[in-house]
N, C-alpha and C positions, 0 to 999 in steps of 0.2 A: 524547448520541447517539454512538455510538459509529462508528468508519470502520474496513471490513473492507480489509485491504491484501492484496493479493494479489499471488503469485510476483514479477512484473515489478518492482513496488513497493520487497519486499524487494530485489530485486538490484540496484535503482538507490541503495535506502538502503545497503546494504553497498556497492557500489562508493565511496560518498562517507563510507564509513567512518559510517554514522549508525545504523545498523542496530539496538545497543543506546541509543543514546542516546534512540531515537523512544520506547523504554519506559518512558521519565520519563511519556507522556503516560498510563501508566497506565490502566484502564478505559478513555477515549477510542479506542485501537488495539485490535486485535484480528486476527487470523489463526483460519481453518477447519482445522479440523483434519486433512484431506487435505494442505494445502499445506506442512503443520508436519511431518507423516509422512513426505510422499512426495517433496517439492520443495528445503524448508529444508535437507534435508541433508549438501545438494552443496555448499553456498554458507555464509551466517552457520548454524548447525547447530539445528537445531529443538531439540533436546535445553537447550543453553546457554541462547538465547532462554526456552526456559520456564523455566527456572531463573532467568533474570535476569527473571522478571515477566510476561513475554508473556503477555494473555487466548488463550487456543485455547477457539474456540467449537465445534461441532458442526451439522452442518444434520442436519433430520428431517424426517420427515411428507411434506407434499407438497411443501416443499423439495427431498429429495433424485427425487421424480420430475422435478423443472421441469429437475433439472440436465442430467438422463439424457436428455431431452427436448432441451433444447438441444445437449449435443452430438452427437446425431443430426445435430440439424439442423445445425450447424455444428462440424463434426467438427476443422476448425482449431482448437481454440480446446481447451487444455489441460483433463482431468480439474481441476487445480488453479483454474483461471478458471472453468469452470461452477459448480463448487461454494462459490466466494469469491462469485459474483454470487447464487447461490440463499441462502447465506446473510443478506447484504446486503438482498436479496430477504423474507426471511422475517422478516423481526425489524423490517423498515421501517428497515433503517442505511444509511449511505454505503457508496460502493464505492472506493478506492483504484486505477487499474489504472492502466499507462501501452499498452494493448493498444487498439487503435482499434474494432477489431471489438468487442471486449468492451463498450467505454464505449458503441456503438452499440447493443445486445443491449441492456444496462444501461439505456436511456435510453426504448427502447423495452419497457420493462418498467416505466417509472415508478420504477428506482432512480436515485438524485441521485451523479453522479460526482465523483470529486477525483482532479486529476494527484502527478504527486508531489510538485510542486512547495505544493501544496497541502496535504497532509501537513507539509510547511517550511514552513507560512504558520504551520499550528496549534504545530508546538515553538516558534516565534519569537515567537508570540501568549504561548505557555507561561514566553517569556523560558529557554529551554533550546537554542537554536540563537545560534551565535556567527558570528562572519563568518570568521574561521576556519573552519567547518566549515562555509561557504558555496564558500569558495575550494577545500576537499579533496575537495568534491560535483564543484566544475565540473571539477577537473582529474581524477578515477577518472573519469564521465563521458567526460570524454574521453578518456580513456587504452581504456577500454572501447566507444567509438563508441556511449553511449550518446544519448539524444536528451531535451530536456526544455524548456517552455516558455521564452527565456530571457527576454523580458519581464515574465513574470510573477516569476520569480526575480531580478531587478531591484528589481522592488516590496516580495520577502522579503528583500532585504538593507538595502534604505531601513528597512522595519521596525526589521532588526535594530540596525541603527546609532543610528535613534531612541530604543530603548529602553536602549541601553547608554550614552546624553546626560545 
């Protein structure tokens, strides 16, 4: 099954410098093709990412009305978030977000959420997350005031260490 990660996601994985690395998970990750256009290319560059592997999926059909739909109704919530959850939405995948409104929309949609810390359970399950690159996440995080569970990223660095024993 595969987990659509969206904007927010990307920019905590670049902050922690992980951005290409999450592309080891191959098929597993995936980005909507709005958020690779229109969002990526401030930040890690949509362009590079698909060169280095990045799936870019597409939403259709009545996907792209659910999305249009929703940001009506909640107009906060990014072109790139509506259309990462309508895809998520369409295909029966996960949703990646660290957006709270989104994971709420999401949840009441019957799509199943992951933080991004959660995305770092799966490269550490992958044995491609190092504690090294636990330590470069929490410091750009912080350096950028980002926010992220930190108990549950306690529990991904126990992983990690376990499996480098």
């Amino acid at each position: 099954m595969c987990v659509v990660l969206d904007s927010n996601v990307w920019f905590s994985l670049y902050c922690g410098d992980l951005h290409l690395k999450v592309l080891q998970l191959g098929d597993r990750v995936c980005s909507v093709d709005y958020v690779v256009r229109k969002e990526l290319v401030s930040g890690p560059n949509g362009e590079v990412l698909k060169e280095d592997g990045l799936r870019v999926e597409e939403v259709s059909g009545e996907g792209v009305e659910k999305a249009y739909a929703w940001r009506a109704a909640w107009p906060q919530l990014s072109m790139g978030d509506v259309f990462s959850l309508a895809l998520a939405w369409e295909r029966g995948w996960r949703l990646a977000t660290r957006d709270d409104l989104l994971e709420r929309l999401a949840k009441s949609e019957d799509v199943a959420v992951l933080c991004v810390v959660g995305v770092m359970r799966m490269m550490a399950e992958a044995g491609i997350l190092t504690e090294d690159d636990i330590r470069n996440f929490k410091r750009g995080m912080y350096v950028d005031k980002g926010r992220y569970d930190k108990r549950k990223l306690r529990d991904v660095d126990r992983l990690v260490r376990d499996k480098s024993q």
